[in-house]
N, C-alpha and C positions, 0 to 999 in steps of 0.2 A: 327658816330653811336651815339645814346643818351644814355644820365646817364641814364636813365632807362634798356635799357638793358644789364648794366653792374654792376651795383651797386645794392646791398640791404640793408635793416638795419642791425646791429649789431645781433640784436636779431633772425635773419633767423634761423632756423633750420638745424644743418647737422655737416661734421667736424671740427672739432674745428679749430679755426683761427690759419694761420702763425704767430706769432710776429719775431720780431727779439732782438737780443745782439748786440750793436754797439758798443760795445770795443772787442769783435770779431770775427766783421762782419761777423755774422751766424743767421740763421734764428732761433727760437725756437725749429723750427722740428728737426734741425742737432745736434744743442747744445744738447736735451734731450740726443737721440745717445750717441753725447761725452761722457756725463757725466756718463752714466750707463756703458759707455766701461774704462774708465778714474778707476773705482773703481780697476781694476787688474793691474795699474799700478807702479812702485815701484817710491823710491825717486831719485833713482840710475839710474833706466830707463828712465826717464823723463829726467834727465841733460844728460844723452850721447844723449838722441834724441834730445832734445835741442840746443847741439852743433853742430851736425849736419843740423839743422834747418837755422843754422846761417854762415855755413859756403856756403850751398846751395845759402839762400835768404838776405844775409844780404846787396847786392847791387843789389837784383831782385825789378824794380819797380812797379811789379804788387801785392807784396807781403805787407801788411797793415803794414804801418809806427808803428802805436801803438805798433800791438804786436811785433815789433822786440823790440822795446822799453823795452816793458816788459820783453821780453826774456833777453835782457841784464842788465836790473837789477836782474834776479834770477839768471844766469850765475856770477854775479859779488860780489855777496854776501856771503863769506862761511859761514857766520852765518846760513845762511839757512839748509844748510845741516850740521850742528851742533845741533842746536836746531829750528826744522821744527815747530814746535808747536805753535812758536814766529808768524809764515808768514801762517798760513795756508790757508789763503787767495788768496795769489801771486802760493801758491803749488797748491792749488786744479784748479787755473787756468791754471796752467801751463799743468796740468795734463789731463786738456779738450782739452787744444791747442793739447796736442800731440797725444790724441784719436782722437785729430778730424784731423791731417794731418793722422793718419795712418789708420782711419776707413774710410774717404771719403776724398775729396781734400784739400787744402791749400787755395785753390782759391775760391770766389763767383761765380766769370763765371761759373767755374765749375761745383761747385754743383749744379747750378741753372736749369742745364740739364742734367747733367751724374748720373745715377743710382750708388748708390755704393753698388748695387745688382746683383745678376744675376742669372737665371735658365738655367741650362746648359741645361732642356729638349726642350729648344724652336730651335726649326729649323731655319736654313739659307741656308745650301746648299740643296735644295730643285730644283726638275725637274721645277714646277714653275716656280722656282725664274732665274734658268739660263733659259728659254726659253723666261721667258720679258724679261729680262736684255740684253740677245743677238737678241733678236728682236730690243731692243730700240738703242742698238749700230750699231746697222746697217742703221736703220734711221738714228738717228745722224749723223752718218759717210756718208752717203749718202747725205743727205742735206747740209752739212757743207761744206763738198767737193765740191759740186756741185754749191752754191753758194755764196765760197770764192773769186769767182776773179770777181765777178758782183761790179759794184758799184750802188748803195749803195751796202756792203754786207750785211748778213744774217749767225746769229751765235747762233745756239739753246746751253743753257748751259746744263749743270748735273742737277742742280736746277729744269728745266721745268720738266726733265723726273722723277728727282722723284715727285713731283706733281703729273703727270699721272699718275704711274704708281699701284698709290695706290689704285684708283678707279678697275684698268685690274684687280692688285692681288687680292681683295676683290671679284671680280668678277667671278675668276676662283674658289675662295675658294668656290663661292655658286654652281657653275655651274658643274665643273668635277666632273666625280666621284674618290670613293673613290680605283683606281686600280692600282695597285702596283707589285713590286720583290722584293726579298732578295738577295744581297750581301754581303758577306763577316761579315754575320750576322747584316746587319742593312736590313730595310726594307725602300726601296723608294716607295711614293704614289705620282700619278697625285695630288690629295688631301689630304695632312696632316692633314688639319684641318683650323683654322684659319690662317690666311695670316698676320704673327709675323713682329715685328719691325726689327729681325736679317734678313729676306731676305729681306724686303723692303731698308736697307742697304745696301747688298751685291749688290742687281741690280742699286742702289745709286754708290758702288763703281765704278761697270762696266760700267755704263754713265760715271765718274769722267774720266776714262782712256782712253773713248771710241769717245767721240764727238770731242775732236782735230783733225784738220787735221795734217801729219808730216811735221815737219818744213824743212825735205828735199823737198818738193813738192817747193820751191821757187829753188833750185841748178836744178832742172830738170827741172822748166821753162826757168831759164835762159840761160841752156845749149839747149835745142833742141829747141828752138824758131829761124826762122830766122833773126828776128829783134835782136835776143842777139846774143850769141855764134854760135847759128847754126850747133852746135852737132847733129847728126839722132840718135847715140847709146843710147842718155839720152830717149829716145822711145822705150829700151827693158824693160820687166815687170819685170826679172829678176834682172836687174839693179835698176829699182828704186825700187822693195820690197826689196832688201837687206840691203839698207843704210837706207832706213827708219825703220825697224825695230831693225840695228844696234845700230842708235841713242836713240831709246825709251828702248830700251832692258839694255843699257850699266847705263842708269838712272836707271833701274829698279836695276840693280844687286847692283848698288852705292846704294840704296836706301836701301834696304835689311840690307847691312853691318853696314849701320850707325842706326840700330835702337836703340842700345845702348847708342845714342849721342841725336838724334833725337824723339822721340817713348816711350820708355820706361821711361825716368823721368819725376816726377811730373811737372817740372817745365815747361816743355814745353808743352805748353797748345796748340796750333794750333788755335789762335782766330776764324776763320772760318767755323773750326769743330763744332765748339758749334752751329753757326746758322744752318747746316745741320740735327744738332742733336737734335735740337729744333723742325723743321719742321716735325721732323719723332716720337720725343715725342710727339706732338700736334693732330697725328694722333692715336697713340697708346695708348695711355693713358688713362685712367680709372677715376682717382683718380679725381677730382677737389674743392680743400683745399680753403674754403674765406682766402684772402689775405687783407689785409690792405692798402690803398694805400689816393691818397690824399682828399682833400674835407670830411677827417675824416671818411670815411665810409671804408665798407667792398666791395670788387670784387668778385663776384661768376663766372664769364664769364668763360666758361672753354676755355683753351687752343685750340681745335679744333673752337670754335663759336668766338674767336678771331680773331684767324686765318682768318676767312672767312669773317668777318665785314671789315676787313682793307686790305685785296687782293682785295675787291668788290669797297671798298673806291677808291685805288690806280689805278685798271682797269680806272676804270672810269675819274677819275682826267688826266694820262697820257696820255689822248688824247688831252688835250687843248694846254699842252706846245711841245707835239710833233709833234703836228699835225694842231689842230685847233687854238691855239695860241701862235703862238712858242714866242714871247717876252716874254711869260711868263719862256721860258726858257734860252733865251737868255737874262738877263733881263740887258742891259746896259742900263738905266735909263738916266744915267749923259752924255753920250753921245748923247742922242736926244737932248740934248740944244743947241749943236752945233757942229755938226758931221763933217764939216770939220776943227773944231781946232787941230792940230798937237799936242800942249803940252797938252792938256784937253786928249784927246784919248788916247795916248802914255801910259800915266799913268791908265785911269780908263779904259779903251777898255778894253770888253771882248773877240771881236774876236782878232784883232791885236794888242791888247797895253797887259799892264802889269796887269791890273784886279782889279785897288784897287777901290771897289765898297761894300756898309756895305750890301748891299740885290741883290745882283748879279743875283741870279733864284729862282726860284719857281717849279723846275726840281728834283724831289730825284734820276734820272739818272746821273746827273750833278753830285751830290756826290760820284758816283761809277765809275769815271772816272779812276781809276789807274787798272793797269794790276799784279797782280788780285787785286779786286775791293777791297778798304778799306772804308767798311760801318762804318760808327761813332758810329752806334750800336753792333756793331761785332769786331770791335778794342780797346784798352785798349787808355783812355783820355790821357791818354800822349804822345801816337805814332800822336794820330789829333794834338795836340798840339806842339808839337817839328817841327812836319812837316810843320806847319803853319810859325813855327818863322824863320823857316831856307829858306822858299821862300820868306817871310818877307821882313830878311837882305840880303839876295841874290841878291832882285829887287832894290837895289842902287846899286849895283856892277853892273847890267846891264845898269842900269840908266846912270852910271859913264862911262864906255866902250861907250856907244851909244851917251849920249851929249861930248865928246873930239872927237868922231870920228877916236879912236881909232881901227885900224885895220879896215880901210878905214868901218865901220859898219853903220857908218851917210848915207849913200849911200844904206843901204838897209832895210827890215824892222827889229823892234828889237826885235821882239820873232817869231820865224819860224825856224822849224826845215828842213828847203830847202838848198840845194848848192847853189851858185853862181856864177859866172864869172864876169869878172872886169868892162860889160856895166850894172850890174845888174840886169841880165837875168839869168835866170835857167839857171843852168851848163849841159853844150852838150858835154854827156862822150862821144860821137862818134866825137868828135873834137879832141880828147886825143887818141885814140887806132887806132890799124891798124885794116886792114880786120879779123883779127886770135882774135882781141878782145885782145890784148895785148899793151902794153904800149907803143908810138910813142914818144920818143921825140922830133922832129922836129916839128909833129903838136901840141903836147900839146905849144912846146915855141912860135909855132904861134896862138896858141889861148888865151888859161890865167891859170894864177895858179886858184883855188877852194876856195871861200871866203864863211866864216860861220855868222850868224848873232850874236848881241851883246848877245841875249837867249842860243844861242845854243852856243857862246862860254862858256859861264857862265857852262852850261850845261857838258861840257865836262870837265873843270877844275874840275870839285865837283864830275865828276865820279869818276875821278884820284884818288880824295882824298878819295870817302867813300870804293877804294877797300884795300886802306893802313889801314884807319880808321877801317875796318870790324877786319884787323889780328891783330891789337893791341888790341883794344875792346877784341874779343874777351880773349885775353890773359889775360890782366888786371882783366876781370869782371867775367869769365867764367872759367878761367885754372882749377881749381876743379872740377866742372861738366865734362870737357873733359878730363885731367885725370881717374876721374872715369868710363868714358864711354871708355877708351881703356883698363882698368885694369877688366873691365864686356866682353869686345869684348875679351881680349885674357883670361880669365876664360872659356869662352864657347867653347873653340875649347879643353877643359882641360877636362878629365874623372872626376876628383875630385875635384867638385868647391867649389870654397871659399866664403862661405853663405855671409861672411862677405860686400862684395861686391853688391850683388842682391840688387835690386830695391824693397821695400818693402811696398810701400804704397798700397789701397787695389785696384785698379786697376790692378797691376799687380799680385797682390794674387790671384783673381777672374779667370784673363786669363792665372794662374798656372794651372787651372782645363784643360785647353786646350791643345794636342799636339804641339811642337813649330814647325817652318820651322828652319831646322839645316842650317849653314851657307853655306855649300855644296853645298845648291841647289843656291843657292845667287853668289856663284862664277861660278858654274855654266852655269849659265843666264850670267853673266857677261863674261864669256871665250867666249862663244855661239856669243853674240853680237860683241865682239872684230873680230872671227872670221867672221860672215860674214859682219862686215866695212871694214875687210881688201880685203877680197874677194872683194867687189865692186870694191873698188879703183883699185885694181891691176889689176880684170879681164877687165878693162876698158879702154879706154884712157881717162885718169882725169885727165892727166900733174900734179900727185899728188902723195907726196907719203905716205907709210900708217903706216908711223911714225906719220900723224896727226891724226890716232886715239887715239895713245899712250899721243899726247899732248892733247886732249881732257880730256882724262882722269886723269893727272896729275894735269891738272887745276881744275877740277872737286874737286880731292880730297886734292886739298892744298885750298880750300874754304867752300866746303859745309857742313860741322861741323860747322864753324863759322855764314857765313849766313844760314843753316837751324836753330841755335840757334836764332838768331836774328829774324825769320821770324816766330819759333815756339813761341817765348817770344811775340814779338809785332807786329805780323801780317802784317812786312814790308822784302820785299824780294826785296834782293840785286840783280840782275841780271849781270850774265859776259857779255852781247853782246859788249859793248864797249872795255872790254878788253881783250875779245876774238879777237875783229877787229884788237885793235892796235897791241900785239903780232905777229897775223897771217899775218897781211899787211906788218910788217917789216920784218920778216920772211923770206917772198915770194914775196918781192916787185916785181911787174910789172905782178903779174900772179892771176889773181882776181876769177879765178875758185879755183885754191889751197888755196885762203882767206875764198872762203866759204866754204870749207870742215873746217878747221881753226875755225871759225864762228862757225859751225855746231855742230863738237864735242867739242869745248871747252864753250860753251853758252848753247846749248839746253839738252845734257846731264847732266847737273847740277837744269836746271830747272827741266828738267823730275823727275830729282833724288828726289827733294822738291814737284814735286805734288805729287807722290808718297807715300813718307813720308807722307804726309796730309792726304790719304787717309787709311795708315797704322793706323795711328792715329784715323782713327773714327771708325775702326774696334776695337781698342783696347777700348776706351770708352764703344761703345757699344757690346762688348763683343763676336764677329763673330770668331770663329774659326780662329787662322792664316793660316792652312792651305785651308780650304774655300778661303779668304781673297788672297792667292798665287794664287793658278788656277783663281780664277774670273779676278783678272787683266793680269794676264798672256792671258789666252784666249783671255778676252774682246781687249787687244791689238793687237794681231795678228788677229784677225777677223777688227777692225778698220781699221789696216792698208792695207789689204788687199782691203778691200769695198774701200778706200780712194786712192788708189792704181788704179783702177780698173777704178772707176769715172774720175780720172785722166786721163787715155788714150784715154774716151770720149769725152774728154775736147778738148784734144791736136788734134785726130784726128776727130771729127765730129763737133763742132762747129765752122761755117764759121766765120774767121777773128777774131779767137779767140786773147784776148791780145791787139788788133788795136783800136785806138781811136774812128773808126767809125766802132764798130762794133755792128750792128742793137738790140741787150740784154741786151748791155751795159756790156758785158763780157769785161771790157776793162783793166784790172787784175792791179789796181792801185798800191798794195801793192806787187805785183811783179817786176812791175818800180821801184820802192824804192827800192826793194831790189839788182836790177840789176846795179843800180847808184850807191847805198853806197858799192859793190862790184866792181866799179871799181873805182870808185874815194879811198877808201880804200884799196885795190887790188891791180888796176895798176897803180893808181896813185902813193899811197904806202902811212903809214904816216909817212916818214923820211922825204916825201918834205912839208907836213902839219908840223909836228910836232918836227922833228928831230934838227940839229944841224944847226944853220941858216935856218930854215923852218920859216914861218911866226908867226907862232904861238907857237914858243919854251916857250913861258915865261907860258904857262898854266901848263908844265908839274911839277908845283911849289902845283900843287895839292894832287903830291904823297907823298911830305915829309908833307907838312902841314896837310894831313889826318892822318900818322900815328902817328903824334904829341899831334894832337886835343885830345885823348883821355885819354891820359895821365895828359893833364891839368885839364881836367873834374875828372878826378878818385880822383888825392890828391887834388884838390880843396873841394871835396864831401869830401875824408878824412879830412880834414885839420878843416872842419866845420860842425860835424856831428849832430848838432842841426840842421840845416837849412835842413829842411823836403823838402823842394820844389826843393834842388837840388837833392834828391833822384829823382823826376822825370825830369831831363835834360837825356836827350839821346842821345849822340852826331850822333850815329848814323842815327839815325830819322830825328836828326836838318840837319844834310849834306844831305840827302834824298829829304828835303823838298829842297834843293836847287836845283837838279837835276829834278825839276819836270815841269821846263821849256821847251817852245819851241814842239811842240803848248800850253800845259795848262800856266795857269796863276793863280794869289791868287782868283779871280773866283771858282774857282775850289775848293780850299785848304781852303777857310778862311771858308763857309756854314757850312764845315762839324764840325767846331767848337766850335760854340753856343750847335748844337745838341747832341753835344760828352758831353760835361759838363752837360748839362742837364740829360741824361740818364745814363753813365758813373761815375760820379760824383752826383748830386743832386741825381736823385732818387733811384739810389744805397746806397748814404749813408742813405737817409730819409725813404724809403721805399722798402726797399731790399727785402723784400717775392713780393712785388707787382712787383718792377722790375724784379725779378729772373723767375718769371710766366709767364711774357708777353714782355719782351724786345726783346731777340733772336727771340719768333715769330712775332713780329712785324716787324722785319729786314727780317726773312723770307719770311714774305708775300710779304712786299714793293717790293725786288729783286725779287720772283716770279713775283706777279702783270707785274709788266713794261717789263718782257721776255714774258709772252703772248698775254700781246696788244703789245707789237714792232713787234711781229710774223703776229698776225691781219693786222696791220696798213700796214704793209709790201705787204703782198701777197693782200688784198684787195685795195689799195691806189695807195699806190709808186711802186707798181707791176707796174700798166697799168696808171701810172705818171698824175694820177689825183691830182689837188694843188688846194689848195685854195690863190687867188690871191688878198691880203687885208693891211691894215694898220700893221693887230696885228701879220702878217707874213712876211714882210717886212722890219718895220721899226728899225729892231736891227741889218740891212746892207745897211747902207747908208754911205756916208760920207768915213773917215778914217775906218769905220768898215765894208765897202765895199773892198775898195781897198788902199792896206797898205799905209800909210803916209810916207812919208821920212825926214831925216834934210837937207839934202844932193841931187840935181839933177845934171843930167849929159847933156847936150846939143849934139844934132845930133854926133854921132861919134865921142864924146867924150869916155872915157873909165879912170877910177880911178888907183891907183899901180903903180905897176915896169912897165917900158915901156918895150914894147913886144922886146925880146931878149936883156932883161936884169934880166932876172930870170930862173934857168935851175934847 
């Protein structure tokens, strides 16, 4: 777009400019606030909140180095509160800082979007609002299902729909009439009136909960397939709606109870939420304040004309490297010089090497590579950065595994998250099982043990350690916060609460004005759910029993306090699948259907538990009724699962050669082969003969002490030098994260998003905080819009009916080694590498 439609002179006409306070980081608009709210505060008031302040954030790295600074010199000084007269200076600062955590947020992200307002007259649960919102979720649901197991897939998120959906609601708002009831003394209309920012959230939310497909839908492929298990009962609808709403239900009821931990304090901001909250400010909003920003001028652009300059930008742009010029997305530069060099590739290869390239793409998809996505504009500069250093140092430790040829890995490629077998061939789990799909060993000793690459071992050590490193972390840095969030959790179940306790910043003041959801309904939901997981397994033959619900849920809640902090603080989320695998595989060795029940409840009902929570969260921001906020997700899930449920049985019984490598759609359900593999190589294979006692691979499990170590040496290191500002931002967490991000991604991936993080994050946060706080989140909004509705175009108009442009600038980033992996290591005719066959059991 040009400076001209964004910029004006100083002198324009209208309201008065943003500035900002850089010692603390608040824009002039907020500060005024402070200050006028700052005058009813006492001396006495100030240092208990104070204290408080410090014992919250004094190792929160999102929280400004300065003013803790400042906080502990008024804290450390009794002169002060002797003769205040002496400091009134450090007082009346102190005095804004603490109008300004209790009037509006702590945080600049924060403020930057969340009102620290609210009109309780504005509607949300509106006939409207639930009539888009359950139409959108059934498309969703319909589509997402339907073209989950195609390859390429096709995956519409929450984001598109709320985009849509603003234009339907504006539409109904001009369109219906004004006809209505009374209930229970309120009055419902077709049309309220204006089409408000609280239901354009609410049907926000019900997309959030609603366009998943259920991660049981992979157990009922791989049971009633005949190519898998070959079960017919995993073909009752009865059966598969029960575990699938089991598992999304038992997350919800978890989700519920930890609001006190997750939800309710300031601290945990949900990075994510903000871009959501942005996208739905940008439509709603009114107001548009000149900002200040660089090239010394003033920004008049409003929020919505921003919006739409850089969605039309990024449309547009996203067709050349997805489409019409994919090296632009792939951009391995340093390998067109010589694409067959093994050592050149190894290291800079984007597709199969390690990624060290300083301008790798020209893709902002590429950057939104993690599951869920961490935009550089949407995460706090330390989480890009920690994550950066920890794939970093990581990629010599591959480096080192793959040139000694340790664990025979010189023989295959060195980042690929694939099994292997000992000629170097994808591993043939039907070489390992009998007919029943159970563990043979006579054929597995006649075929081969399961070889991992030097990526994916790296990968699994550093899982080990960031689930140790989560529960110490957590302890060290957090035990305050979680204390207080079980001394609020059993207060609430208490007739006579202890005020002292409650959350008092003014977001939860605001959503005081609201009825709560009582814990009741939360256990509830969560009995409900347990009930019908058990019924499934039991009514069934699942060779399973429904004690692994119970361990679902146990794992669930000896974690998600810890990583929903970690994921609420820095927008990186821990995931169980790995150690949901290794528990459940050791478990139930040799029986890979009871792994992924194992799998199931102990990984996806913790995730569930944390989108949830997230979505809890921008209800609370923005102000939605909790109980609104309970029925929309409740609903919107049982209706997803259902439609997804439904599509499903379409799938299984009416698409010919559904699953089969030649089947004519290309329904050829790739990520359901994965899952049927790591199900039984983890399953029946088991990880005792991976991982165990004489397993090949024993020496990784040196990842669980060495993680819950790590952060212990970070914490009193950080103590021991509490000058040194820069080790407030190490996050051992984040640095173990980035190691795990191997196999397939690479520093490709991880290193982009780190110029762009400091730049926006850092530079223009600190330099220009009104100009940043107005248009960063929507910039982040748009860019992830934009590229979900041309991927959705390029899809169904293109790669639908496999029209390709057949050229240099679409080719040449797979050639060579970035063709077809390079090795150190070959194997000649009927050779085979390892223990000679029947000499490993």
């Amino acid at each position: 777009m040009s400076t001209n439609q964004l910029e004006t002179s100083a002198v324009l006409q209208g309201p008065p400019p943003v500035e900002q306070n850089d010692d603390l980081n608040v824009t002039e608009d907020d500060l005024l606030q402070a200050r006028e709210a700052a005058k009813g505060f006492t001396l006495e008031e100030t240092r208990e909140m104070m204290k408080n302040v410090m014992k919250v954030h004094e190792k929160d790295p999102n929280f400004p180095v300065l003013i803790l600074d400042r906080i502990n010199e008024f804290l450390g000084n009794e002169d002060i509160f002797d003769h205040p007269e002496n400091y009134s200076e450090l007082v009346a600062e102190m005095k804004t800082e603490a109008a300004l955590i209790t009037n509006n947020s702590p945080y600049a992200e924060v403020r930057a979007v969340v009102s620290n307002t609210d009109d309780v007259n504005i509607p949300s649960s509106t006939i409207r609002a639930w009539v888009i919102g359950l139409l959108f979720v059934v498309g969703l649901a319909f589509i997402n299902q339907l073209f989950s197991i195609r390859q390429p897939p096709i995956n519409i998120q929450a984001n598109v729909v709320q985009l849509l959906c603003y234009p339907v609601g504006r539409a109904a708002a001009a369109l219906l009439p004004d006809w209505g009831f009374t209930l229970f003394g309120s009055r419902h209309s077709l049309n309220p009136g204006k089409f408000s920012t609280k239901e354009h959230m609410l049907i926000t939310i019900m997309a959030s909960v609603g366009y998943a497909t259920p991660y049981t839908d992979n157990i009922i492929w791989a049971q009633y397939l005949p190519q898998y298990f070959n079960q017919s009962y995993a073909g009752h609808f009865g059966y598969q709606i029960l575990i699938a709403l089991s598992t999304n239900f038992i997350g919800y009821g978890i989700a519920g109870l930890c609001r006190r931990f997750l939800v309710y304090p300031a601290h945990c901001v949900w990075p994510a939420s903000l871009v959501t909250i942005a996208l739905n400010d940008a439509f709603h909003t009114e107001k548009n304040i000149p900002v200040p920003g660089p090239l010394k001028r003033f920004f008049t652009t409003s929020r919505l004309k921003f919006f739409s300059y850089a969605f039309v930008a990024m449309f547009i742009w996203f067709w050349f490297p997805d489409y019409l010029f994919q090296a632009l997305s792939i951009f391995n530069w340093m390998s067109w010089i010589a694409p067959n060099n093994l050592k050149l590739n190894t290291v800079v290869g984007f597709n199969n090497g390690l990624g060290l390239n300083p301008f790798p793409t020209f893709d902002w998809n590429i950057l939104l590579w993690d599951d869920p996505p961490q935009d550089p504009l949407m995460v706090p500069f330390f989480n890009t950065f920690n994550k950066f250093i920890g794939s970093f140092l990581s990629m010599f430790v591959i480096l080192a595994i793959w040139y000694t040829n340790s664990y025979n890995t010189g023989y295959l490629p060195i980042n690929t998250p694939r099994v292997f077998d000992h000629f170097g061939e994808h591993y043939n789990v039907s070489l390992a099982i009998n007919e029943k799909g159970l563990f043979d060993a006579a054929k597995y000793e006649a075929y081969s043990q399961a070889y991992l690459s030097a990526g994916y071992l790296t990968v699994y050590m550093f899982f080990f350690a960031i689930y140790s490193a989560t529960i110490s972390y957590a302890y060290l840095y957090h035990r305050h916060e979680i204390a207080m969030g079980f001394r609020n959790l059993r207060n609430s179940f208490r007739r006579e609460r202890e005020s002292e306790y409650e959350y008092k910043d003014v977001h939860n003041r605001l959503m005081a004005a609201y009825p709560e959801v009582p814990e009741w309904w939360f256990l509830i939901c969560l009995v409900a759910a347990i009930g019908t997981g058990c019924a499934a397994i039991s009514g069934w033959q699942t060779y399973t029993s429904v004690g692994v619900v119970f361990y679902g849920i146990a794992l669930c809640l000896a974690f998600v306090i810890p990583i929903g902090m970690i994921k609420a603080i820095t927008g990186i989320e821990v995931t169980l699948n790995v150690l949901a695998e290794f528990i459940g595989g050791s478990w139930v060795a040799g029986n890979a259907l009871a792994m992924n029940y194992f799998k199931s409840y102990g990984y996806v009902t913790c995730a569930h538990a944390l989108r949830f929570s997230n979505d809890l969260k921008l209800a609370h921001y923005v102000k939605v009724p909790p109980k609104h906020t309970f029925w929309a997700q409740m609903i919107a899930t049982v209706i997803s699962s259902l439609v997804c449920t439904g599509v499903l049985n379409f799938q299984m019984n009416q698409i010919e050669g559904v699953c089969t490598s030649t089947q004519k759609d290309h329904y050829t359900c790739p990520g359901i082969n994965q899952f049927f593999t790591a199900a039984v190589l983890w399953g029946t294979i088991g990880p005792k003969k991976v991982f165990g006692s004489h397993g090949q691979y024993t020496a990784l499990l040196v990842g669980f002490p060495l993680g819950f170590f790590l952060p212990f040496v970070f914490y009193y290191t950080q103590k021991k030098f509490p000058n040194q500002t820069w080790l407030r931002q190490a996050h051992v967490v984040a640095i173990i994260y980035g190691a795990i991000s191997w196999a397939p991604y690479n520093l490709s991936y991880t290193w982009p998003s780190v110029p762009i993080a400091w730049l926006s994050m850092v530079y223009m946060k600190k330099r220009f905080l009104g100009f940043w706080s107005k248009y960063n989140y929507v910039l982040s909004a748009s860019f992830s819009s934009a590229i979900a509705i041309a991927a959705i175009i390029i899809f169904f108009a293109l790669q639908w009916t496999e029209t390709t442009l057949d050229w240099w600038g679409n080719t040449v980033s797979f050639q060579g080694c970035e063709s077809t992996p390079c090795v150190t290591h070959t194997l000649t005719d009927g050779e085979y590498f390892g223990p000679r066959i029947g000499e490993f059991h």
